[in-house]
VMD Tcl script that builds the backbone (N, CA, C; Angstrom):
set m [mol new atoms 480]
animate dup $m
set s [atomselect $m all]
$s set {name element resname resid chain x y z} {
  {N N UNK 1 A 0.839 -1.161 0.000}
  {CA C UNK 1 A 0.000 0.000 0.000}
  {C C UNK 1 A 0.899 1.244 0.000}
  {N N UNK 2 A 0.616 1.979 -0.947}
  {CA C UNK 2 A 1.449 3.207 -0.951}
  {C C UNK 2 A 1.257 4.511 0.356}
  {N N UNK 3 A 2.489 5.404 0.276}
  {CA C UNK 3 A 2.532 5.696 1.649}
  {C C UNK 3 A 1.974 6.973 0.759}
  {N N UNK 4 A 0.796 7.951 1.903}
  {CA C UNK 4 A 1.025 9.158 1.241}
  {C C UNK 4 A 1.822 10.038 2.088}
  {N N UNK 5 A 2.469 11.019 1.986}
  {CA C UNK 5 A 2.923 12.344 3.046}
  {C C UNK 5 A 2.775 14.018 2.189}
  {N N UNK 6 A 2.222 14.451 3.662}
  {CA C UNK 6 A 2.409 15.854 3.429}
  {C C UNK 6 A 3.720 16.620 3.590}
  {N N UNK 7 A 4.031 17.426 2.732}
  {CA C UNK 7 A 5.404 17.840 2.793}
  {C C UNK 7 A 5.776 19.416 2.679}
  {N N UNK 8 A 5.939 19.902 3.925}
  {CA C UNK 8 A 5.586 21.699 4.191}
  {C C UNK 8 A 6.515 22.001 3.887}
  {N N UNK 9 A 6.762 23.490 3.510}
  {CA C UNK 9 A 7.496 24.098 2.857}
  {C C UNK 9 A 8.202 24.249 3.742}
  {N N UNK 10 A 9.865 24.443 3.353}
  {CA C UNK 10 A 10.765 23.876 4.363}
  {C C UNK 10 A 11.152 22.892 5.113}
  {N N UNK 11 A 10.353 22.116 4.946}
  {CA C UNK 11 A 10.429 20.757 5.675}
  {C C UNK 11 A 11.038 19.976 5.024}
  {N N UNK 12 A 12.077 19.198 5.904}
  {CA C UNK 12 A 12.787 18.146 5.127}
  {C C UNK 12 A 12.724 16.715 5.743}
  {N N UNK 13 A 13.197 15.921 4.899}
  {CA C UNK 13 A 12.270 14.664 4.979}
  {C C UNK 13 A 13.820 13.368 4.550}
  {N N UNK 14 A 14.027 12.555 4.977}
  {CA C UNK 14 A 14.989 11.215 4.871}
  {C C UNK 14 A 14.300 10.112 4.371}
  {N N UNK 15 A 14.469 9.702 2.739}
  {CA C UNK 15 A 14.009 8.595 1.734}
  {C C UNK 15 A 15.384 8.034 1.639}
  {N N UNK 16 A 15.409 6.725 1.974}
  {CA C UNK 16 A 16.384 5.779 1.961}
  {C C UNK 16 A 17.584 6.230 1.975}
  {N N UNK 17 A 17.933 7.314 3.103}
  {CA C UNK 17 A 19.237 7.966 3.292}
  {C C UNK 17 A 19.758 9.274 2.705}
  {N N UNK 18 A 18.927 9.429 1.678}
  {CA C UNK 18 A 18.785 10.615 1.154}
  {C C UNK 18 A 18.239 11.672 2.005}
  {N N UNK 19 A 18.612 12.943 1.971}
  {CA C UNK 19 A 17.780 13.840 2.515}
  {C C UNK 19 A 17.642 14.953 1.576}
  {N N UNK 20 A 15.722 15.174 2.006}
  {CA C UNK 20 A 14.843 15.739 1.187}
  {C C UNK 20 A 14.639 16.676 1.655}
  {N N UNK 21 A 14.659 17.946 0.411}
  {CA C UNK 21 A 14.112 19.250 1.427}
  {C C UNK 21 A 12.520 20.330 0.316}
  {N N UNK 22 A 11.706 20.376 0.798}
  {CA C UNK 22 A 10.676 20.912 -0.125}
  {C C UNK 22 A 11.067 22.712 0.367}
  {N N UNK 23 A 11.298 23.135 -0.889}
  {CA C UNK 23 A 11.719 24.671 -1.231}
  {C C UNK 23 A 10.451 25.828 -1.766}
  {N N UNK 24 A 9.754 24.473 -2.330}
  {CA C UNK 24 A 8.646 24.936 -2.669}
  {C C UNK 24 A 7.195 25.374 -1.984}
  {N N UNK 25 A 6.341 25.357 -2.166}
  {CA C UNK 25 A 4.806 25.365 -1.357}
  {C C UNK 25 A 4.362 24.083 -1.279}
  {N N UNK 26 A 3.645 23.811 -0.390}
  {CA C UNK 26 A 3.283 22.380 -0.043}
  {C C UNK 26 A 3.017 21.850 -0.964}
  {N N UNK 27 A 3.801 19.988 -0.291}
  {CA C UNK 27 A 3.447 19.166 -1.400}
  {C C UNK 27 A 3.140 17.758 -0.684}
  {N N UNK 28 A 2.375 16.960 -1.665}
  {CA C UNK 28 A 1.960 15.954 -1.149}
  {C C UNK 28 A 3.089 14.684 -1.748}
  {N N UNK 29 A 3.458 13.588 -1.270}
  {CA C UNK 29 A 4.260 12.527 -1.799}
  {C C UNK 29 A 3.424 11.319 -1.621}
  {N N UNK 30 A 3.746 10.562 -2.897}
  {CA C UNK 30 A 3.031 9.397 -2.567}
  {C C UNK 30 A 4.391 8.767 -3.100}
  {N N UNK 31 A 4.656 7.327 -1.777}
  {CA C UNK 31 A 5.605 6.359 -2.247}
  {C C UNK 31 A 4.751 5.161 -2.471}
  {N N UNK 32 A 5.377 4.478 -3.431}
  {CA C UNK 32 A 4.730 3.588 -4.155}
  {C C UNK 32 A 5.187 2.434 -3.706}
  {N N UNK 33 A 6.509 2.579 -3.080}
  {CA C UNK 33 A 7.614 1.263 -2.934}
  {C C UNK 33 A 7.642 1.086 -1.473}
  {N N UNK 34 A 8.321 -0.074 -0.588}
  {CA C UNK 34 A 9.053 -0.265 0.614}
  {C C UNK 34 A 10.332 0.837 0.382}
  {N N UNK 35 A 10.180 1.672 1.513}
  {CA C UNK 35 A 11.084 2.868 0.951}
  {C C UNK 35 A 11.674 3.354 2.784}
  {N N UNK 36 A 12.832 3.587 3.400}
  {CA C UNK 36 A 12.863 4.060 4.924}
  {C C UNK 36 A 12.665 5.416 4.784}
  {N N UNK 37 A 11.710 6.038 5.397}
  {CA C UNK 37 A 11.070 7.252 5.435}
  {C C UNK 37 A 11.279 7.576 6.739}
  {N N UNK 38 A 12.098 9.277 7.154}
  {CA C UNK 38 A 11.904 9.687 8.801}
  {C C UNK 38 A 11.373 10.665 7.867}
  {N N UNK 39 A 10.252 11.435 8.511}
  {CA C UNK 39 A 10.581 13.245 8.896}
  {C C UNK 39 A 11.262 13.998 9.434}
  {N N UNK 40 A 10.791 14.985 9.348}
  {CA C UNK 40 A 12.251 15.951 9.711}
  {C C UNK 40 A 11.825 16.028 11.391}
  {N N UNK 41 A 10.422 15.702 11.498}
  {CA C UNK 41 A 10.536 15.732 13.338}
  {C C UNK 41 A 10.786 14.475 14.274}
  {N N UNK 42 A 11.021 13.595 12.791}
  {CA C UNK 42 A 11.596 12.237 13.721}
  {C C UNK 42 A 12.907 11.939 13.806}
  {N N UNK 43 A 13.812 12.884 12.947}
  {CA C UNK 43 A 15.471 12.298 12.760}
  {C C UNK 43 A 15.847 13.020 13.775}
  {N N UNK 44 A 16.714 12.732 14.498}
  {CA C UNK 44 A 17.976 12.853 15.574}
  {C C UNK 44 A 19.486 12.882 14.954}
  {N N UNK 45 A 19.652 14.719 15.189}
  {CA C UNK 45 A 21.151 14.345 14.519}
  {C C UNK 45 A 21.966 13.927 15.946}
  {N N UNK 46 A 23.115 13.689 15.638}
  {CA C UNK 46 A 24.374 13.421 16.546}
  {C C UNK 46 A 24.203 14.073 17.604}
  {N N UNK 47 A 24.282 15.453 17.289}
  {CA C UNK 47 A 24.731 16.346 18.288}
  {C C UNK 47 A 23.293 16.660 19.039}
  {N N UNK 48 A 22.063 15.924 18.737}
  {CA C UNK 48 A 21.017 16.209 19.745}
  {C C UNK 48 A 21.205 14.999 21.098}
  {N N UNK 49 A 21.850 14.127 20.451}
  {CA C UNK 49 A 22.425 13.111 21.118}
  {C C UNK 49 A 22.697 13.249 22.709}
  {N N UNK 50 A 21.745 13.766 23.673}
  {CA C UNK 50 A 22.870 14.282 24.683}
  {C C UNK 50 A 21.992 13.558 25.923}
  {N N UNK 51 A 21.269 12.542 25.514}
  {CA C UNK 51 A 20.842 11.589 26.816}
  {C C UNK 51 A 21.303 10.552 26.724}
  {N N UNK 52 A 21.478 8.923 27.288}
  {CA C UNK 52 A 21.463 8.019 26.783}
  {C C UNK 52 A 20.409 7.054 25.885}
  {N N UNK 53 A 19.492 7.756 26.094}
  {CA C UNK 53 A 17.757 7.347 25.337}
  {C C UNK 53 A 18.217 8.027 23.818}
  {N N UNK 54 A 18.178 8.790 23.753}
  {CA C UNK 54 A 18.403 9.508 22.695}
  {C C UNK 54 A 19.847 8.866 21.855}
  {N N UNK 55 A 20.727 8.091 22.524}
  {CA C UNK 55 A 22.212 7.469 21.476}
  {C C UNK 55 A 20.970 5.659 21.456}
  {N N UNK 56 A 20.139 5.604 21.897}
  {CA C UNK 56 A 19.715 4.723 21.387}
  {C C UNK 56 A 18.885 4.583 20.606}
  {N N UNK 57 A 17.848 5.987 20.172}
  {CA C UNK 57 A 17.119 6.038 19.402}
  {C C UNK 57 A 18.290 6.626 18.021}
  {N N UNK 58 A 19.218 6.921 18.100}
  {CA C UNK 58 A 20.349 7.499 17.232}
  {C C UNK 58 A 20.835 6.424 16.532}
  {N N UNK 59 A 20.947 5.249 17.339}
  {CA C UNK 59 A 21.651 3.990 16.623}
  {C C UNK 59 A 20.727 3.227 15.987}
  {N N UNK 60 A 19.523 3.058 16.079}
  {CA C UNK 60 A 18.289 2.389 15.800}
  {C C UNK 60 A 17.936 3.227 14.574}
  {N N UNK 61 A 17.710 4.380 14.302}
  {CA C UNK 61 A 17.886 5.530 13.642}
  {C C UNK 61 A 18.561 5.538 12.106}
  {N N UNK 62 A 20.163 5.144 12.665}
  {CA C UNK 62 A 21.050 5.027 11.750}
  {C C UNK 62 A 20.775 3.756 11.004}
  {N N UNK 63 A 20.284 2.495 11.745}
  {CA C UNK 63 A 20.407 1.194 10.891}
  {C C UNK 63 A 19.123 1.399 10.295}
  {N N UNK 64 A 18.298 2.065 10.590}
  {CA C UNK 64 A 16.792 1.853 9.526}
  {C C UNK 64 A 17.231 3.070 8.431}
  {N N UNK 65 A 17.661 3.694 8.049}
  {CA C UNK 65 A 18.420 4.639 7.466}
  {C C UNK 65 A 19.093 4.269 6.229}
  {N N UNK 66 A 20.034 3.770 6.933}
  {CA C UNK 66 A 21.012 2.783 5.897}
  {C C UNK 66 A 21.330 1.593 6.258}
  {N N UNK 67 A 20.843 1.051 5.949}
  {CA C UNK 67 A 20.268 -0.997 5.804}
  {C C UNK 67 A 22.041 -1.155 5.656}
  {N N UNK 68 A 22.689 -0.716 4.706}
  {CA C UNK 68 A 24.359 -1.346 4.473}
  {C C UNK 68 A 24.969 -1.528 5.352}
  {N N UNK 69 A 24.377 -0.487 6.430}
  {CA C UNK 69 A 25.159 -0.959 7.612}
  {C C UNK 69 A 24.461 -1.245 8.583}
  {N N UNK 70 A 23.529 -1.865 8.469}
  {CA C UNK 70 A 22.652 -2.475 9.851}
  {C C UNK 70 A 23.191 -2.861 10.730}
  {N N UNK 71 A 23.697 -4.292 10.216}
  {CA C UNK 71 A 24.430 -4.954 11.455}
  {C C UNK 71 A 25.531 -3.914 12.551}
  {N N UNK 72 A 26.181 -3.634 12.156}
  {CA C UNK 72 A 26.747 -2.340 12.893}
  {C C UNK 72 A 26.273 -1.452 13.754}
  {N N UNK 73 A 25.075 -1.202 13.089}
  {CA C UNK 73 A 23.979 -0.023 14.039}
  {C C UNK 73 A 23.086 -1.137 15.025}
  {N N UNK 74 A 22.921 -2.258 14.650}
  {CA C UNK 74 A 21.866 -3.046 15.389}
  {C C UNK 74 A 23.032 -2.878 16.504}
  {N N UNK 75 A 23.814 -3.690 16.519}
  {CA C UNK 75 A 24.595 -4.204 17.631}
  {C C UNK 75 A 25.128 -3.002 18.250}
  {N N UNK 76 A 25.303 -1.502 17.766}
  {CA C UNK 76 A 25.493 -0.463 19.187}
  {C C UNK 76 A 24.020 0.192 19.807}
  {N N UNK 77 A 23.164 -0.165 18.954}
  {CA C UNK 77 A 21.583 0.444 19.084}
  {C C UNK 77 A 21.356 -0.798 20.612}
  {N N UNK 78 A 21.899 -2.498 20.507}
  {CA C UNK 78 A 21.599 -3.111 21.471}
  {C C UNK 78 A 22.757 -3.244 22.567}
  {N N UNK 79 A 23.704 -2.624 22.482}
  {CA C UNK 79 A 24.485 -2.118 23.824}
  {C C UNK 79 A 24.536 -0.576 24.475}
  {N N UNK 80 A 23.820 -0.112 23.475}
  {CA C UNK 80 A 23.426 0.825 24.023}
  {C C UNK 80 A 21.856 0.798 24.752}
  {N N UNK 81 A 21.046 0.239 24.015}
  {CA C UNK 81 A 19.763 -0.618 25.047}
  {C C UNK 81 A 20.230 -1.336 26.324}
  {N N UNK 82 A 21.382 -2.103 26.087}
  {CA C UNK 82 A 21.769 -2.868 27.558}
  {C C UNK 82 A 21.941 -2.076 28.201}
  {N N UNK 83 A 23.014 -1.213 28.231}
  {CA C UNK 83 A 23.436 0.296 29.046}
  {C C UNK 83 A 22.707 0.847 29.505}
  {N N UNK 84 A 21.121 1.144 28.915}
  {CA C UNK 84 A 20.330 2.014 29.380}
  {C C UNK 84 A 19.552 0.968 30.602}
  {N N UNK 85 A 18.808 0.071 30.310}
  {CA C UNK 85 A 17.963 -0.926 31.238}
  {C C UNK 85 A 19.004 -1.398 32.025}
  {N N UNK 86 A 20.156 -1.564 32.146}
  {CA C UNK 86 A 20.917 -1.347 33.344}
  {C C UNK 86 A 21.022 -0.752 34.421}
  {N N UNK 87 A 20.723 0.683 33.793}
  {CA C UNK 87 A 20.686 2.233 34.775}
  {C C UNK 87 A 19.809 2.467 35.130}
  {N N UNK 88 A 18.392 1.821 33.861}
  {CA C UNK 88 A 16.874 2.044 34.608}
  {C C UNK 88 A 16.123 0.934 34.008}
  {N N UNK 89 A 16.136 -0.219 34.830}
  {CA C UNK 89 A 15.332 -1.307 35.240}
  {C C UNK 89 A 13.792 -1.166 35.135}
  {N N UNK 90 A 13.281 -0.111 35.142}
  {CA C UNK 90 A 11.819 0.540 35.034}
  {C C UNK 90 A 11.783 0.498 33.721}
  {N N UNK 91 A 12.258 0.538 32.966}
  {CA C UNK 91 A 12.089 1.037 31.421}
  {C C UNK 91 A 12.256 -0.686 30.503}
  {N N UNK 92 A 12.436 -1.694 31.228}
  {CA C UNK 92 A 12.024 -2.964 30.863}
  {C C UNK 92 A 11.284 -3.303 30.075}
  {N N UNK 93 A 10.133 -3.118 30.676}
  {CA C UNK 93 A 9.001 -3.013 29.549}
  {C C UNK 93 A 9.174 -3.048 28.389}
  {N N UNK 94 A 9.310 -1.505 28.008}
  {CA C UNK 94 A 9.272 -0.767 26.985}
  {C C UNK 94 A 10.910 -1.472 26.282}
  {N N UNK 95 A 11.794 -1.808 26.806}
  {CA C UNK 95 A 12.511 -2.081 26.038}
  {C C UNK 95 A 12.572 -3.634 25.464}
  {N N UNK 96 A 11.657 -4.353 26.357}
  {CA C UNK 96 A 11.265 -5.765 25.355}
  {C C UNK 96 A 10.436 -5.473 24.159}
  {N N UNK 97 A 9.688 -4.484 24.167}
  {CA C UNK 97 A 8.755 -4.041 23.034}
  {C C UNK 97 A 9.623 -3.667 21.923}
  {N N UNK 98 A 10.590 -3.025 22.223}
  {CA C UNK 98 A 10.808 -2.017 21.074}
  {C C UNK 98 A 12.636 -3.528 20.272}
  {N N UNK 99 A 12.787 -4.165 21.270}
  {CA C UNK 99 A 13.643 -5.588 21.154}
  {C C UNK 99 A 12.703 -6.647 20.178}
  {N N UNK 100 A 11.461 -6.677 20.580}
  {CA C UNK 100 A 10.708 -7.498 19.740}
  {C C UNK 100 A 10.402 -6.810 18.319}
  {N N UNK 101 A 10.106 -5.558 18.240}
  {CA C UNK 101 A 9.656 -4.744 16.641}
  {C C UNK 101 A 11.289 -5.254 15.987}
  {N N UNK 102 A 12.510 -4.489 16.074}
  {CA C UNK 102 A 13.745 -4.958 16.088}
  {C C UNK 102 A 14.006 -6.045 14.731}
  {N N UNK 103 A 13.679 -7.537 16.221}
  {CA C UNK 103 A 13.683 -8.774 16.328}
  {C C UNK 103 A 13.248 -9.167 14.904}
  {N N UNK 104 A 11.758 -8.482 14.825}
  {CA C UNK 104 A 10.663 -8.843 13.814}
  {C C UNK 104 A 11.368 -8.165 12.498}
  {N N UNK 105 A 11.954 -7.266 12.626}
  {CA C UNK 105 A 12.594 -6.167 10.869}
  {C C UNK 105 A 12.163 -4.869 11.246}
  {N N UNK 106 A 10.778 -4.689 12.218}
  {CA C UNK 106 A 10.559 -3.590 11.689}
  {C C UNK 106 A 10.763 -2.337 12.390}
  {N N UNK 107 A 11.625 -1.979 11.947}
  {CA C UNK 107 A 13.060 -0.946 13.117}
  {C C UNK 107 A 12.144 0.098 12.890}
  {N N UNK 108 A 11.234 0.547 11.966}
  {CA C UNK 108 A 10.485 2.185 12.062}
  {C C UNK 108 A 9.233 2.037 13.341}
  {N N UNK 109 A 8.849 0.856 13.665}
  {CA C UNK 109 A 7.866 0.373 14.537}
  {C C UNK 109 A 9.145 0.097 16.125}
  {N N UNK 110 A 10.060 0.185 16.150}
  {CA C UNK 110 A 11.335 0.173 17.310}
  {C C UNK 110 A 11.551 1.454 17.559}
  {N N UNK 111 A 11.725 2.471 16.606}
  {CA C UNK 111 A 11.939 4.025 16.154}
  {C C UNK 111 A 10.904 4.693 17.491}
  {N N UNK 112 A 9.418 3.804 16.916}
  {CA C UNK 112 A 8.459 4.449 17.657}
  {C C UNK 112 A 8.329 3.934 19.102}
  {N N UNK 113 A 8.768 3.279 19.911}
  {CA C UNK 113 A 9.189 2.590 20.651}
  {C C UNK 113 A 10.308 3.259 21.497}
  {N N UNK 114 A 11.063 3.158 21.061}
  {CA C UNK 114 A 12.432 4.465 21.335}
  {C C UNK 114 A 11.941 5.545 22.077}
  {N N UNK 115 A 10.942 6.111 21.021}
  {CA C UNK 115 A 10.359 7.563 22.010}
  {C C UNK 115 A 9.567 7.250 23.199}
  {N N UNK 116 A 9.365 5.955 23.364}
  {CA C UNK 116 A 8.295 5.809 24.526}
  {C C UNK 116 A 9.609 5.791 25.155}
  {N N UNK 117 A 10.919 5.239 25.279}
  {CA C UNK 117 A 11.581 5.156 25.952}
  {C C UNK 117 A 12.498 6.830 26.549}
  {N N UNK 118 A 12.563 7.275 25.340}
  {CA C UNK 118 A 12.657 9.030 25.487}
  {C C UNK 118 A 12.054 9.667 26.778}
  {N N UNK 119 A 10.930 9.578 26.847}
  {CA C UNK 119 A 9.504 10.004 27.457}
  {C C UNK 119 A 9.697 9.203 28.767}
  {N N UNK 120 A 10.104 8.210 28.749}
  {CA C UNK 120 A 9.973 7.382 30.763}
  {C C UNK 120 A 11.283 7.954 30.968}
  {N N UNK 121 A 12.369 8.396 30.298}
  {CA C UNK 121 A 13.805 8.732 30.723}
  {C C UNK 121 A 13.302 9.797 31.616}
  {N N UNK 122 A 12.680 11.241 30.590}
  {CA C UNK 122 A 12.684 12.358 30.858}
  {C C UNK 122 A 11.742 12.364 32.017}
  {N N UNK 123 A 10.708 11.549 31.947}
  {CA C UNK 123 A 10.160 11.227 33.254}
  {C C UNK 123 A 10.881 10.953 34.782}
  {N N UNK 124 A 11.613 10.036 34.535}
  {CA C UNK 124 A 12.594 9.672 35.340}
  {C C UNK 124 A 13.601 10.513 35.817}
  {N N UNK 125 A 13.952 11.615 35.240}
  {CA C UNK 125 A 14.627 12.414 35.379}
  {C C UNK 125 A 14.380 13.534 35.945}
  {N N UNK 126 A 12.870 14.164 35.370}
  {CA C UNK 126 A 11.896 14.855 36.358}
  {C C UNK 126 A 12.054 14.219 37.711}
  {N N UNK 127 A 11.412 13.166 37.852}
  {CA C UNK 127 A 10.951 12.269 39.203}
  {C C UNK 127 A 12.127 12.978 39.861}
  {N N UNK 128 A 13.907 12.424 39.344}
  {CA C UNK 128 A 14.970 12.592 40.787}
  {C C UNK 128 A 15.300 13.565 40.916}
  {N N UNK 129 A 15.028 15.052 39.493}
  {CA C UNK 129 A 15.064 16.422 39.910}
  {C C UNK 129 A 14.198 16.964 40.779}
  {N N UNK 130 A 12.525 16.599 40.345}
  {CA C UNK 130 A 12.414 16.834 41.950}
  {C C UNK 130 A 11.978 16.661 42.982}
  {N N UNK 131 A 12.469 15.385 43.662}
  {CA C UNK 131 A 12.953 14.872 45.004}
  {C C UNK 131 A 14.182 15.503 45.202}
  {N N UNK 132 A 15.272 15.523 44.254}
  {CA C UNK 132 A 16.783 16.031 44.808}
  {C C UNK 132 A 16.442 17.841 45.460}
  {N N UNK 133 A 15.375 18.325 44.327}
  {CA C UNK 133 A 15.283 19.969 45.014}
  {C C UNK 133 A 14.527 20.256 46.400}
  {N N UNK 134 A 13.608 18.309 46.773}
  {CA C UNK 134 A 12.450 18.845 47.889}
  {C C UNK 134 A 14.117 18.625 49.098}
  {N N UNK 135 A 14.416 17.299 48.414}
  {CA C UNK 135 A 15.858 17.157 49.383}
  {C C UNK 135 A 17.312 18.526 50.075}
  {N N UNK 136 A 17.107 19.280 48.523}
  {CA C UNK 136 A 18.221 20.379 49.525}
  {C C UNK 136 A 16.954 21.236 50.160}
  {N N UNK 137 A 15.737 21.777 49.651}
  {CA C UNK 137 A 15.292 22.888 50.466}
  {C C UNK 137 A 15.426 22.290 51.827}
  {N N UNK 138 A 14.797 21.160 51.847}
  {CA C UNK 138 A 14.800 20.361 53.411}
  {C C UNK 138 A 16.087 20.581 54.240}
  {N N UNK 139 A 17.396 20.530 53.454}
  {CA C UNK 139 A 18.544 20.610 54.150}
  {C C UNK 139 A 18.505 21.878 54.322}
  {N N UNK 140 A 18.520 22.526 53.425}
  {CA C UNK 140 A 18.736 24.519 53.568}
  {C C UNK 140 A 18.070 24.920 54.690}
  {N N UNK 141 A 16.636 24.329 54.997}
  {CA C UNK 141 A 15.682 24.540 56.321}
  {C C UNK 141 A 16.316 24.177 57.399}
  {N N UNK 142 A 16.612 22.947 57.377}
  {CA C UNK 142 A 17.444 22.209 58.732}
  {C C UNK 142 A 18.895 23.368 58.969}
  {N N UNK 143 A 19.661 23.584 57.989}
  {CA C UNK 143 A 20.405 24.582 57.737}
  {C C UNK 143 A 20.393 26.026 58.614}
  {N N UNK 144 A 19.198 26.317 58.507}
  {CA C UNK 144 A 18.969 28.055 58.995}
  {C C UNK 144 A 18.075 27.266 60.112}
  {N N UNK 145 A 17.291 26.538 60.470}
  {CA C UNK 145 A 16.907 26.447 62.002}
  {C C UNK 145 A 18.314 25.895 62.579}
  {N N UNK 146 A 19.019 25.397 62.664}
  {CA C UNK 146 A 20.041 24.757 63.525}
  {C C UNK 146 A 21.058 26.518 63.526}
  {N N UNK 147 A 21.271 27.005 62.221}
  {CA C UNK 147 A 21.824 28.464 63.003}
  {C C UNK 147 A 21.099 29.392 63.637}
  {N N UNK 148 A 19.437 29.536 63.304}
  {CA C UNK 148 A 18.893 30.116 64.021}
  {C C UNK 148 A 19.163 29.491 65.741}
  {N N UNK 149 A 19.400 28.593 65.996}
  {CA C UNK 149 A 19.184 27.981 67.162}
  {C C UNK 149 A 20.808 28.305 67.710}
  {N N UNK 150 A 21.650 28.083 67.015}
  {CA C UNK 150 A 23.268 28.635 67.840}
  {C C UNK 150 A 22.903 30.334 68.054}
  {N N UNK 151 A 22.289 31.457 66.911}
  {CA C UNK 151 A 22.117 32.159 67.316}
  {C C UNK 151 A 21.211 32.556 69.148}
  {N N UNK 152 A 20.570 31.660 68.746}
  {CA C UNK 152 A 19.301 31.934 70.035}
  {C C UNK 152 A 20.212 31.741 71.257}
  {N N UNK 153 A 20.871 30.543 70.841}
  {CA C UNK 153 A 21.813 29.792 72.319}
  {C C UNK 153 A 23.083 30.793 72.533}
  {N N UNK 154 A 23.578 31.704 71.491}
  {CA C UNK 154 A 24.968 32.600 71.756}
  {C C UNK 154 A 24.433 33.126 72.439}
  {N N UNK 155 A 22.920 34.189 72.203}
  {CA C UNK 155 A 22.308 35.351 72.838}
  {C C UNK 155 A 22.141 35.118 74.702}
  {N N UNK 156 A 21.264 33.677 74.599}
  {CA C UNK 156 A 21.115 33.509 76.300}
  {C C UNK 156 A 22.423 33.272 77.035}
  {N N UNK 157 A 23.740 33.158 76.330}
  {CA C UNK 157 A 24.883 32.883 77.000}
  {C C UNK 157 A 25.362 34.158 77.178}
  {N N UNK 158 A 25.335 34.968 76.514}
  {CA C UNK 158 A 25.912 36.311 76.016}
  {C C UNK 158 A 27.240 36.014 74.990}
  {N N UNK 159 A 27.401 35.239 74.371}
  {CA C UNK 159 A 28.662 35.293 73.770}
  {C C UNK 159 A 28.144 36.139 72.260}
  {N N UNK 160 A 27.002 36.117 71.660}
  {CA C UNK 160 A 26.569 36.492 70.821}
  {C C UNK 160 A 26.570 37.910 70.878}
}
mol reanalyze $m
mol bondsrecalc $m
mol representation Tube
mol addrep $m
């Protein structure tokens, strides 16, 4: 079944490694063939690269991209999956899912998978930012009552 896409002006688009850019006023594409298609709001360059979720949706990325080098991209896309469910055991789940699409060929259905894994990171990351901020105010409090309290105790001694 052919794919259709809308294609906005300026928007650029990745057909079997190629990258596409419409200069023109909107256009519609119809692919006719098995063809690896990202948009321009699904590709991840390098340098956005700056979580570990994100070098795994990068490597997964690269092998549906360019098939020539799959094997290459599979096998850092799945040590870089080990790496991550290492660090967060919570994200299990989601990473047998996106191991099984993979498994099966179909790395644009893993792609989408990936971002669920994106999304529990940044979650996760929220979560220990903030507990770590309820954690210092708590200290900063304990902080200024314990000097409020040497103050109080200099004053009744008079050393204060």
């Amino acid at each position: 079944m052919p794919l259709k896409l809308d294609f906005k002006a300026g928007e650029k688009m990745v057909i079997n490694g190629a990258v596409v850019e419409n200069i023109g006023p909107n256009a519609k594409i119809l692919v006719h063939n098995l063809a690896s298609v990202l948009r321009d709001k699904e590709v991840l360059t390098e340098n956005d690269c700056v979580t570990p979720a994100a070098h795994v949706y990068f490597a997964l990325q690269c092998a549906y991209v360019f098939p020539e080098k799959n094997d290459d991209y599979i096998l850092l896309f799945e040590n870089y999956l080990r790496d991550f469910i290492t660090a967060c055991p919570s994200a299990t789940p989601i990473s047998n899912d996106i191991r099984s699409n993979v498994e099966a060929g179909d790395l644009y259905k893993g792609l989408k998978g990936v971002r669920k894994l994106i999304a529990h990171e940044a979650d996760t990351l929220n979560s220990f930012h903030e507990g770590m901020a309820k954690l210092v105010a708590m200290a900063e409090i304990e902080e200024s009552e314990s000097i409020e309290s040497v103050k109080s105790e200099q004053m009744k001694t008079g050393e204060g």
